[in-house]
C-alpha positions as CSV (number, residue, x, y, z in Angstrom):
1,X,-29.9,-10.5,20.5
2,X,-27.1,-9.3,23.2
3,X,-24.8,-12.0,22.0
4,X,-25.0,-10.9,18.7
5,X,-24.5,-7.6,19.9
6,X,-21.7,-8.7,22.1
7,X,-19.9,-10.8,18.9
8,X,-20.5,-7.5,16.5
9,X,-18.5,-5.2,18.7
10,X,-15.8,-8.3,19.6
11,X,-15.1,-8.5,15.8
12,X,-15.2,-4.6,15.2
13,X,-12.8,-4.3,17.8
14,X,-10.2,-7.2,16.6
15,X,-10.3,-5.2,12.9
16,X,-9.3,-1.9,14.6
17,X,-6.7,-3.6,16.6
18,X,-5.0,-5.5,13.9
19,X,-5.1,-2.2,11.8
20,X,-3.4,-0.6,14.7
21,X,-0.6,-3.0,13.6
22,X,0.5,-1.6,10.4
23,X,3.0,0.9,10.0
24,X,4.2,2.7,7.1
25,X,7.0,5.1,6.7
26,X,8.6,7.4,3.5
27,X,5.7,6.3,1.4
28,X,5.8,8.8,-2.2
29,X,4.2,8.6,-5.6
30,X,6.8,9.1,-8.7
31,X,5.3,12.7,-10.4
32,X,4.2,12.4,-14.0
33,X,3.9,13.9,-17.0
34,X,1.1,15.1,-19.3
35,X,0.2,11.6,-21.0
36,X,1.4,9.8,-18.8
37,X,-1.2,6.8,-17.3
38,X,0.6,5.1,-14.9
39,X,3.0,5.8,-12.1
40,X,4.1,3.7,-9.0
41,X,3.4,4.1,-5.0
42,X,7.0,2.9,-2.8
43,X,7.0,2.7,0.9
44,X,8.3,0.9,3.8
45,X,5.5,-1.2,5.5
46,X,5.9,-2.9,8.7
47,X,3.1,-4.8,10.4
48,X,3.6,-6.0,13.6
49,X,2.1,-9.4,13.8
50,X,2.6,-10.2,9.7
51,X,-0.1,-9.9,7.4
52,X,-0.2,-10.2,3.6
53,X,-0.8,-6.5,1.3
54,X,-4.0,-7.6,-0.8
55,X,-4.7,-4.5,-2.2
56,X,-4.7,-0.6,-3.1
57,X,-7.6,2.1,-4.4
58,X,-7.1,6.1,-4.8
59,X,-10.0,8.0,-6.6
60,X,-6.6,9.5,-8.5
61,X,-6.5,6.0,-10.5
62,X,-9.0,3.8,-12.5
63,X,-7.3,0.6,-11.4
64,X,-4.5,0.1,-8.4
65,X,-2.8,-3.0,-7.9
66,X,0.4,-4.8,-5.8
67,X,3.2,-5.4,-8.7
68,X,6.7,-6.8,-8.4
69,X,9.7,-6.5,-10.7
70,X,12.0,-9.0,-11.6
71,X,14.6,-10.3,-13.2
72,X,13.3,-13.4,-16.0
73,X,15.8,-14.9,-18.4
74,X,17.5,-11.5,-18.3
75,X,14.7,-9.2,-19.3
76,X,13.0,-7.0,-16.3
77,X,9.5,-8.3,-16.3
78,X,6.2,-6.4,-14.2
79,X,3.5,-8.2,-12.8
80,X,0.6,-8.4,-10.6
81,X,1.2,-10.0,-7.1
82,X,-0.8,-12.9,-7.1
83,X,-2.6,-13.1,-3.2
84,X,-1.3,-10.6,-1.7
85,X,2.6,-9.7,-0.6
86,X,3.7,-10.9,2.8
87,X,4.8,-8.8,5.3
88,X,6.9,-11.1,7.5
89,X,5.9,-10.4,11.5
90,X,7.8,-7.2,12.8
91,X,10.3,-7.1,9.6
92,X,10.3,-4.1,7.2
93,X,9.2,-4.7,3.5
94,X,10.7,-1.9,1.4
95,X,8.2,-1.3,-2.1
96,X,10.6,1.0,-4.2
97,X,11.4,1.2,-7.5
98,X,12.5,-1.6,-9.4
99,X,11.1,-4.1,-6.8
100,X,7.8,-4.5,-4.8
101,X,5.4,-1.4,-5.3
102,X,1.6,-0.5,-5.3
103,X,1.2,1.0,-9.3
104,X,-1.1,3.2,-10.2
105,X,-3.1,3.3,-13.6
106,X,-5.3,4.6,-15.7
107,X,-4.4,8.0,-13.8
108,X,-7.1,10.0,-14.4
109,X,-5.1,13.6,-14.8
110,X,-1.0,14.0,-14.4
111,X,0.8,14.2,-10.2
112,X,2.4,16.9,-10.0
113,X,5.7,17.2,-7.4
114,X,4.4,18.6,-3.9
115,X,0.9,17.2,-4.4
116,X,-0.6,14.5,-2.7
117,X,-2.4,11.3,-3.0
118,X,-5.0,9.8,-1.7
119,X,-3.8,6.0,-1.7
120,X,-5.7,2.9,0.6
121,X,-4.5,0.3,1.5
122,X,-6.0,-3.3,2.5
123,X,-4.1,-5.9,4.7
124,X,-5.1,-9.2,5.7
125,X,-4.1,-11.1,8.8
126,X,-3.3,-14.9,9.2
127,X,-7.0,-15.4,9.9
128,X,-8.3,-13.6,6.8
129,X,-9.7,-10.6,8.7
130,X,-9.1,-7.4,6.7
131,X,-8.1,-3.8,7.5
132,X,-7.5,-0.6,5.6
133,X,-4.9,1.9,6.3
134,X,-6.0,5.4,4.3
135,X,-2.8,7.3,3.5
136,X,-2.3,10.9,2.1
137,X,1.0,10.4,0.0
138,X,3.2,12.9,-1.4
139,X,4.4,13.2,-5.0
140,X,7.8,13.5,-5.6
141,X,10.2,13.3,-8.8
142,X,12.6,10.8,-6.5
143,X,12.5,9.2,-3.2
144,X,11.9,11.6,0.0
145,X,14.0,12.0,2.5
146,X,14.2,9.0,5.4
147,X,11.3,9.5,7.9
148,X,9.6,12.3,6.0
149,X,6.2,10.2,5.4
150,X,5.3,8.6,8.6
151,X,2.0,6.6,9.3
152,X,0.7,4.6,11.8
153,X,-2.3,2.8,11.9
C-alpha cells in the first residue's frame, strides 16, 4: 500500500514538473462577428524539454482542434494536425495566422475585442505523459503587441 502510495505521488509530481516546462507568450483569439462560427487561437509556445501540442478545449467552443495552413498545388488548404505538433526542445513554435494555430468552432456566441478566453491546452512528452496549461487569452482584431500575453506553466 505505501509503494503505491509512494509511485502515485512520483507520477503526480513528474506531470506537474513537465507542465512547469511549457511556456507561452502573445497568445490572442481573432474577434468575430455576429454569425460568425469559427475563429483561430495564435501564440508562441516554447517547451523546454520538447513535447508534441495534442490538443485544445474552451467552454467558448463546441469543438477545438490543432490546424495547419498550407500551401497544396497552389490553393491554401486547412487541416487538422494529425498527432499532435511538435514543439522542438527549447525552440519557439510561432501558431499565427496563416500557419500553425489552435481554431476554434462551433463558437457558441461572437468574441468581442478586449474580452477573453478561456482556452486549455494539452501537451505530451516523449514518454506519453500528459499535461494541461489553462490559459485566459485575450481577443483582439490583430496580433497584440510582443510580450503582452505571457504564461508560464
Amino acid at each position: 500500500m505505501k509503494l503505491k502510495a509512494l509511485a502515485l505521488i512520483a507520477a503526480l509530481s513528474c506531470g506537474a514538473v513537465y507542465a512547469q516546462s511549457v511556456e507561452v507568450k502573445d497568445a490572442w483569439v481573432r474577434a468575430t462577428v455576429t454569425g460568425q462560427k469559427a475563429t483561430g487561437a495564435f501564440m508562441k509556445i516554447t517547451a523546454k524539454d520538447g513535447a508534441k501540442l495534442v490538443a485544445g478545449s474552451s467552454p467558448v467552443a463546441g469543438v477545438t482542434e490543432v490546424h495547419e495552413m498550407k500551401m497544396d498545388g497552389g490553393v491554401m488548404k486547412m487541416r487538422a494536425v494529425e498527432g499532435g505538433l511538435d514543439l522542438p526542445a527549447g525552440k519557439a513554435v510561432e501558431l499565427k495566422p496563416g500557419g500553425y494555430h489552435v481554431m476554434l468552432m462551433d463558437l457558441k456566441a461572437p468574441l468581442a475585442v478586449d474580452g477573453t478566453v478561456p482556452l486549455t491546452l494539452t501537451f505530451k512528452d516523449a514518454k506519453g505523459a500528459e499535461s494541461k496549461l489553462e490559459l485566459k487569452v485575450p481577443v483582439s482584431a490583430k496580433a497584440p503587441m510582443q510580450g503582452m500575453a505571457e504564461h508560464k506553466h
